[in-house]
TORKOL-262178 format. One record per residue (C-alpha): residue in one letter; y, x, z. Coordinates in steps of 0.05 Angstrom, whole numbers, plus 5000, padded with zeros to 4 digits. Layout:
BEGIN
AYXZ ...
//
This chain:
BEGIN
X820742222568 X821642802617 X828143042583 X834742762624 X839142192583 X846642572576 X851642122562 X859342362555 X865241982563 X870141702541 X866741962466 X860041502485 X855842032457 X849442122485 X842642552475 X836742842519 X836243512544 X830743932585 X833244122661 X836644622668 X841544582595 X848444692614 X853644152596 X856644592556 X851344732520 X849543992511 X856643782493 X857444252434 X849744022419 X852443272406 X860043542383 X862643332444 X869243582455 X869144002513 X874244612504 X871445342522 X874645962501 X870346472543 X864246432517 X861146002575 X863646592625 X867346162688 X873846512666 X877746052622 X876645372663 X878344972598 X870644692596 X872044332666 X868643642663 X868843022728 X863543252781 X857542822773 X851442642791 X844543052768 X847843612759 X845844352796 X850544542857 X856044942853 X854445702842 X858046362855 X861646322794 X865345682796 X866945892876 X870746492851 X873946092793 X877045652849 X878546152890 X882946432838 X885345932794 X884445242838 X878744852819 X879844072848 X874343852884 X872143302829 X871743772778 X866144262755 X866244802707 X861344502644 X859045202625 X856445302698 X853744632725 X846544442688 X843043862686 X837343582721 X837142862711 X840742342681 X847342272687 X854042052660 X858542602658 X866642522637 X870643012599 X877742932623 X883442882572 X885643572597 X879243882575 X879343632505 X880844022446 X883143402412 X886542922447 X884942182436 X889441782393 X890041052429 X891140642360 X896240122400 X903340252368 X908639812380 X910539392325 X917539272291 X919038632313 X925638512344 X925038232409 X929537602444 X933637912498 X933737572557 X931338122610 X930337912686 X933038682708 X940538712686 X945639332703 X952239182736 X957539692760 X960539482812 X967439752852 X965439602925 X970139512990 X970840223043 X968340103104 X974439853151 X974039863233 X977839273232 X972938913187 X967939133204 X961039033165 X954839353135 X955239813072 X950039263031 X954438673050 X960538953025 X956339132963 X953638442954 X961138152955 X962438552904 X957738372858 X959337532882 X968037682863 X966038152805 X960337902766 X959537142803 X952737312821 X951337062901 X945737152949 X943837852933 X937438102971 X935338842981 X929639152975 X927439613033 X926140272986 X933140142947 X937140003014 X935540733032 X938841062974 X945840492986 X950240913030 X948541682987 X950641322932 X956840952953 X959841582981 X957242032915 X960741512877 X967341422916 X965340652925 X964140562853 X957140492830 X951840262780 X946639712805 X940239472779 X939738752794 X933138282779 X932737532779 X926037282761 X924836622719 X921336242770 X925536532836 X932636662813 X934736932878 X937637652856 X934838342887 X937138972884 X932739492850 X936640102833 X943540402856 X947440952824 X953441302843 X958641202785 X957440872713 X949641032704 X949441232627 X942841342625 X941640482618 X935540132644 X928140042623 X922239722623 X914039872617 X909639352573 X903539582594 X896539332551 X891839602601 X884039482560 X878139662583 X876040302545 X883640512527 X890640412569 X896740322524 X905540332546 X910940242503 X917140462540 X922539872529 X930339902525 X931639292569 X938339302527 X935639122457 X929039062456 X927639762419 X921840192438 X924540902459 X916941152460 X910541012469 X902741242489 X896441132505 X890241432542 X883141262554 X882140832609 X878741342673 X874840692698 X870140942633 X865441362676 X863940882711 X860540402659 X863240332587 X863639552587 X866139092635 X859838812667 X857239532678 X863539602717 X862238942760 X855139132767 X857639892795 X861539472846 X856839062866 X851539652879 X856440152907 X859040162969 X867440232958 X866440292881 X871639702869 X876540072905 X874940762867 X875440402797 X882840142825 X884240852847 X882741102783 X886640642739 X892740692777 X893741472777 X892441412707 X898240862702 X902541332739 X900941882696 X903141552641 X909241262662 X911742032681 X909042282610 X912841662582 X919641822621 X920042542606 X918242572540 X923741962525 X927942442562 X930641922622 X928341992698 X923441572736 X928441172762 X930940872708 X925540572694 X925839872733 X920439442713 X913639372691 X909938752660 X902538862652 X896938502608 X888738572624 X882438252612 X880137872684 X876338462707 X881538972698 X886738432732 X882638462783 X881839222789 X888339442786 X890238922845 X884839252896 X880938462881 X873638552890 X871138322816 X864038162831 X865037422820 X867037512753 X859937782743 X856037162755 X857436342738 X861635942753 X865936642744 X870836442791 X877936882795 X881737002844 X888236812823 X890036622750 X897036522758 X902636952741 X904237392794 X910937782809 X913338242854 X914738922877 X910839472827 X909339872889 X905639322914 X901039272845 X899340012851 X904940192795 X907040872808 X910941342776 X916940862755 X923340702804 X921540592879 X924839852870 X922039722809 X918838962794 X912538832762 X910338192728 X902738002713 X902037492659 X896236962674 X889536942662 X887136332616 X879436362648 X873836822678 X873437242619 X879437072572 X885637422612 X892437562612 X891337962545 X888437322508 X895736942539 X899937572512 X897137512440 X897136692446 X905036962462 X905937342404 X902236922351 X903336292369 X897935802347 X899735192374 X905735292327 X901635342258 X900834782213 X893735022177 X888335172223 X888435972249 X883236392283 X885436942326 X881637542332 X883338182386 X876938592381 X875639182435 X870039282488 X870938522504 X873138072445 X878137572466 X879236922411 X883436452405 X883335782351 X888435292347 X894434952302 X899034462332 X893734032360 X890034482409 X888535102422 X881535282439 X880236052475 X873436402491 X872037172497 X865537492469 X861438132495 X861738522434 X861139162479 X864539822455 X861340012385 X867039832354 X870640332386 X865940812361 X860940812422 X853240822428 X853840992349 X850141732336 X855842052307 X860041642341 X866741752380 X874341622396 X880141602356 X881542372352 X884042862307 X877543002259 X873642382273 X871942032204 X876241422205 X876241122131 X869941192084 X868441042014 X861040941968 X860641021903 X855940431884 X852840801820 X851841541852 X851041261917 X856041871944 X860541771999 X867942062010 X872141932062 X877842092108 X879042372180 X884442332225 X888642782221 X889142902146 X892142342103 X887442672038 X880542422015 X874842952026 X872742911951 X879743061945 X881343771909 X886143911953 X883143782015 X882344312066 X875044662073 X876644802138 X878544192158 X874744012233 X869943392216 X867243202281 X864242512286 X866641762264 X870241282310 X870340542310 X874140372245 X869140922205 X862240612219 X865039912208 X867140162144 X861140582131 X856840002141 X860439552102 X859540062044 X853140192050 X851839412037 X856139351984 X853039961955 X845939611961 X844340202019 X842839672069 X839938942047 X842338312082 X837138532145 X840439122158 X834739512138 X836940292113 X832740362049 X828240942038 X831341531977 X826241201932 X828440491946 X836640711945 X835841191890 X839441711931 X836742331973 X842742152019 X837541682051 X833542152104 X826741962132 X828141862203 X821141722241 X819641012215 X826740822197 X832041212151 X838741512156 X844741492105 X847942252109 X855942242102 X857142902118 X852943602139 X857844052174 X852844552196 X853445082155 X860345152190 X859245002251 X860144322249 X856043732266 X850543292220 X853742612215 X849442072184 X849541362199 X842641162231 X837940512236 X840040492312 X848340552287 X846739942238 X843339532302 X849039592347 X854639362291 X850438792274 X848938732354 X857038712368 X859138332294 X854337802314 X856737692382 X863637662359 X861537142304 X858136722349 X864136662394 X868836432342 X863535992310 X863035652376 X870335472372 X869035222298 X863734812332 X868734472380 X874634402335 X869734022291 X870434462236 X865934932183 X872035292162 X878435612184 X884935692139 X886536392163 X884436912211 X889437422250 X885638042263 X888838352323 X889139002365 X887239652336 X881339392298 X886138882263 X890839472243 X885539882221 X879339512195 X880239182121 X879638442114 X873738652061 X870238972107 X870238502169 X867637982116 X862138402090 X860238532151 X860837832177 X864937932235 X869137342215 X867736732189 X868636652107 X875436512085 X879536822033 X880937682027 X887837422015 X888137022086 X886237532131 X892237882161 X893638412211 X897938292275 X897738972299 X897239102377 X900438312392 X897138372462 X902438952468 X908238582431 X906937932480 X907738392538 X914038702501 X916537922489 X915737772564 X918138342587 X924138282544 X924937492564 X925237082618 X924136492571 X918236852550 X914436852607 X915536092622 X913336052551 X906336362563 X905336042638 X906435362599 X901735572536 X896135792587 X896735122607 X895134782551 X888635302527 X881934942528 X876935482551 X869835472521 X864635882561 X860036262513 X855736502566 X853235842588 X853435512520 X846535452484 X849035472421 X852136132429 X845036442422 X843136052349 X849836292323 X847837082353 X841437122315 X843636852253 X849737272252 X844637832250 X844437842175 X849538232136 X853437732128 X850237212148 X842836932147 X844836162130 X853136132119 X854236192040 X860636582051 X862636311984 X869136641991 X867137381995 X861937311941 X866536991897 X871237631905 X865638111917 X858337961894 X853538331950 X846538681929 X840438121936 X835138641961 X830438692010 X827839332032 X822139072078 X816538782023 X810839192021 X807839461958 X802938961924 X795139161930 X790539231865 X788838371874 X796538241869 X797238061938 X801438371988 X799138772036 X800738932113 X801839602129 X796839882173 X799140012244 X800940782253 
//
C-alpha cells in the first residue's frame, strides 16, 4: 500500500492515510480524540500531539504559535504537522477532550496497621555552650528519653530542613520516623516545627503497562484519602511489553527514555494526588510500588533487554527498599522511602506477588485460579498445597486496542452491550451515562465515540450467544444472521452497533479482524491457565478470581462464553477488584505484610509458557468460541450456545458440496 499506517496512542486506533493528511484530520477520521477549537487555524494549541516521526517539519505557523503561547519542543500542533510515512503519533492527556478513566479504584477493605513511617513530636534540648553538641543529636536523644526509640539515622535531604525547624518550632517539633521490616534501624524522613496536623501518608502505586494507577494512603488507618490513574507515557513507544524491550534493544538510549518517561508521569501524579487531597508534598512520606518485570526494570534505569530473550534472566528479584529519590519517585517528600515488592520470575512480577498478597491462595481449601488480565496477563493457581504462577501475552485488546472501534476507558466509549437474540438488535451503554441507549430517556446527544476493552468482550460474547458468530468466530453474512446489522465487508462481515454519522459521530461496528484479536488474546490467556491445570494435575478448577479492571468490569458470563477461563460454575466466578492495588495498599500499610509476600514469593512454582510446548496445543484450540474440544459443561448447562457454522458452502445440483472458486 502506498498510504502511511497512523496509529494513535494511548486510544490504539489506527488507519491509512495519503501524504500529506494532517493529524488532525486523520484523528477526527478514526474519532481519535484530539481537541481543536479553531478550526485547524494554529491559534487554539489544544490539538497539540508528541513530536514524532514521519511527520512534515515545523512550518510558519506552529513557529509563531510558540513564539506566542510556548510550544515545548516535543510537541507539535496536529492541525499543522502532516504525514508522510508511518508513524506512531501520541495524543497527550492534555490534548484530550475526554480524559481517560483508569478503571483501578481502591477497594473497601480495611487494612492491618502496622506502617514502617510513624510520626512522633518530640520536645528537643537548646543548644548549651557548656554541652555542647549538634542540633540532630540532641534531637535523636529526644526521641531515645521520649518515645524509647535509639539509634536514629538522618537522611542527608531531611538534615537540611533540622535546624529551620527547631528554631520555627521553639525546640518542639513533629518527626517522621521509618523503620523498615528487614533493617529496623530508624531514619528520619520528615521534620516539622510544632505538632504537624496535617498527619502522614503513603503512595500504593500499581504501575501496568498501558495504565499507571495511586491510591493516596492515610498511614494512620488504612483509609484511602484519594485516588487516580493515567495512561502509562511508555505507550508510544510500543503498546506491549516486548515492543518496548525490542525499542530498547534497537535504540540507542531508548531504555533510559522509557524510564524518563514513566517517572515524570509518577511525579505528576503524586502532585495531582497531593493537591487535590488537599495536603502538601511533604507529607507524603512513602511510596510502595508494584510492576510487571519489564516495568521493574524501567522505572529503576535497568536495561530490560534480557527479559526479551530465554533464559529471561532479571536483574534483581528481591524486594528492594530505600530512598524514593533514589527509584526516580518524585513529587512526594525529599526523605521519603520507597519499597519495591519482588518479582516471582522473568515475566510474573511484583504485581503477580501483590495479588498472591491480597488473595491469598495458599490459604484456600478448594482449588482457586487467579486471573489479573491487562496488556500482560499474570496467573496464579494454588490452595494450601502449592501455588503455581505463569503470565501470558494476551497483548492489549482487552483494553480496547488494535480493535476498529476500539479505545480507552473514556467518557463516551461503549462500555456494556446487550443483543437481542430474536431481533438480533443491540443496545448498550457508554461511559459516562448510567442509561441504556434503547432507553427513552437517554440523551440524543449523548457523545458515542468508540468501545473500550470491557465493550468488545461483551459485544463478542453477544454476538455468540445471539448465534452472530458460530464457534469459529466466523461473522455470518445478513442472510445467514437474519439481520441487515451484518455488513459485507470485502470477503468477511461486520456486526453494526451503532452509526453516529449523521451527527457527527463515528461508524462503530465490530469487524472480522475485532473478533481475531479477542479470540487471539482469550486464547492466550486460556492456554496459560490451562498449563497450570496441566501441572496441578487437574481438568478442573473450583473457582476463579477475576482480577484488575477486567475482573471488575467483565461478567463471569461473558469471560465463559468467550472462553477466557476455564469452565466452572457462573456462580464461582468472583471479582477481586484492583487486588494488585490492594496488595500494594496491605504492604504499604504493614510491615508484616511485606515479610508476608517476600516469604509467599518464596514458595511460587513458576511455569514458563514461552518455552513450554504445550502452551501452543492449548492456543489453537482455545481458538474456538469457547472452546474447540473442552465441553464446558457448566456454561451450557446455564446457557445453551448456537450450534452453527457459517463456513459450509452451498450444496451443488449432485448434492455435493462445493468449493468456492478462488476470487
Amino acid at each position: 500500500m502506498t498510504d502511511a499506517l497512523v496509529v494513535f496512542t494511548p486510544s490504539g486506533k489506527r488507519g491509512r492515510f495519503a501524504s500529506g493528511t494532517p493529524v488532525l484530520a486523520a484523528a477526527r477520521q478514526l474519532g481519535v480524540d484530539l481537541d481543536s477549537v479553531c478550526g485547524g487555524r494554529g491559534i487554539c494549541g489544544r490539538c497539540q500531539i508528541g513530536a514524532a516521526q514521519a511527520l512534515t517539519p515545523p512550518n510558519a505557523v506552529e513557529a509563531r504559535y510558540a513564539a506566542k503561547r510556548d510550544l515545548a519542543p516535543d510537541r507539535r500542533l496536529g492541525c499543522q504537522a502532516c504525514v508522510q510515512g508511518d508513524t506512531v503519533i501520541d495524543v497527550p492527556a492534555d490534548s484530550q477532550v475526554h480524559r481517560q478513566v483508569v478503571r483501578k479504584d481502591a477497594s473497601s477493605r480495611p487494612m492491618v496497621m502496622d506502617p514502617a513511617t510513624r510520626l512522633y513530636l518530640l520536645e528537643v534540648a537548646e543548644p548549651d555552650m557548656h554541652e555542647p553538641s549538634g542540633d540532630f543529636e540532641r534531637l535523636a536523644r529526644a526521641l531515645r528519653e521520649q518515645w524509647d526509640i535509639s539509634g536514629l539515622q538522618p537522611d542527608i535531604q531531611v538534615l537540611q530542613e533540622l535546624q529551620p525547624a527547631l528554631r520555627e518550632g521553639g525546640w518542639r517539633v513533629t518527626v517522621a520516623v521509618h523503620r523498615g521490616h528487614r533493617d529496623p534501624t530508624p531514619r528520619l524522613t520528615g521534620i516539622w516545627p510544632g505538632f504537624h496536623a496535617q498527619g502522614a501518608f503513603g503512595l500504593a502505586i500499581d504501575l501496568g503497562s498501558t495504565t499507571i494507577a495511586a491510591h493516596l494512603t492515610d498511614l494512620t488507618d488504612g483509609s484511602v484519602r484519594t485516588a487516580a490513574g493515567v495512561m502509562n507515557p511508555q505507550i508510544r513507544f510500543g503498546e506491549d511489553l516486548m515492543s518496548r524491550v525490542s525499542f530498547a534493544m534497537m535504540t540507542p538510549g531508548g531504555a533510559a527514555q522509557m524510564t524518563a518517561a514513566v517517572r515524570t508521569a509518577l511525579a505528576d501524579l503524586a502532585t495531582d494526588l497531593a493537591r487535590d487531597a488537599g495536603i502538601a508534598a511533604c507529607s507524603v512520606l512513602e511510596a510502595v510500588v508494584v510492576c510487571n518485570p519489564v516495568m521493574h526494570h524501567l522505572l529503576l534505569g535497568l536495561d530490560p533487554v534480557e527479559l526479551g530473550q530465554a533464559p529471561f534472566a532479571l536483574a534483581t528479584s528481591g524486594a528492594l527498599e530505600g530512598a524514593a529519590r533514589d527509584f526516580g519517585l518524585g513529587g512526594i517528600a525529599p526523605g521519603a522511602r520507597a519499597y519495591l515488592l519482588p518479582c516471582i520470575a522473568g515475566h510474573v512480577g511484583a504485581d503477580a506477588a501483590a495479588v498472591a498478597l491480597s488473595e491469598a491462595p495458599e490459604r484456600s481449601r478448594d482449588l482457586v485460579l487467579v486471573v489479573d488480565v491487562g496488556t500482560n496477563a499474570e496467573i496464579l493457581l494454588g490452595n494450601t498445597t502449592r501455588v503455581l504462577a505463569c503470565s501470558s501475552p494476551t497483548g492489549p485488546a482487552f483494553e480496547g486496542a488494535q480493535i476498529s472501534a476500539g479505545q480507552r476507558a473514556a467518557p463516551g466509549a461503549i462500555e456494556r452491550v446487550r443483543i437481542d437474540p430474536v431481533t438480533k438488535a443491540p443496545r448498550f451503554r457508554v461511559i459516562g451515562c448510567e442509561l441504556w441507549s434503547d432507553d427513552p430517556a437517554f440523551p440524543a446527544d449523548q457523545p458515542v465515540t468508540g468501545i473500550c476493552g470491557s465493550g468488545i468482550i461483551e459485544a463478542v460474547a453477544e454476538m455468540r450467544m445471539a448465534g452472530l458468530v458460530d464457534a469459529s468466530g466466523l461473522i455470518g453474512s445478513a442472510e445467514q444472521t437474519g439481520t441487515a446489522r451484518c455488513l459485507p465487508e470485502g470477503r468477511t462481515h461486520s456486526y453494526l452497533l451503532h452509526d453516529g454519522t449523521d451527527r457527527g459521530g463515528p461508524r462503530i461496528a465490530v469487524t472480522q479482524g475485532d473478533i481475531r484479536a479477542i479470540q487471539l488474546a482469550k486464547s492466550a490467556l486460556y492456554a496459560g491457565a490451562r498449563l497450570l491445570m496441566d501441572d496441578f494435575g487437574v481438568d478442573r478448577v473450583d473457582r476463579v478470581v477475576l482480577a484488575g479492571a477486567f475482573g471488575a468490569h467483565v461478567s463471569a458470563l461473558h469471560a465463559l462464553v468467550l472462553g477466557m477461563i476455564p469452565d466452572v460454575a457462573v456462580e464461582r466466578v468472583t471479582s477481586a477488584g484492583n487486588a494488585a492495588g490492594t496488595g500494594a495498599r496491605m504492604a504499604l500499610c504493614s510491615r508484616d505484610a511485606r515479610a508476608e509476600v517476600e516469604r509467599l514469593v518464596g514458595r511460587i512454582h513458576k511455569v514458563e509458557t514461552a518455552i513450554e510446548p504445550r502452551f501452543q496445543e492449548h492456543f489453537v484450540a482455545a481458538n474456538a468460541l469457547p472452546h474447540a474440544t473442552a465441553p464446558f459443561d457448566g456454561l451450557r448447562a446455564h446457557t445453551p450456545l448456537p450450534d452453527l457454522s457459517f463456513n459450509r458452502a452451498a450444496p451443488g445440483a449432485d448434492g455435493r458440496r462445493r468449493r468456492r472458486a478462488p476470487a
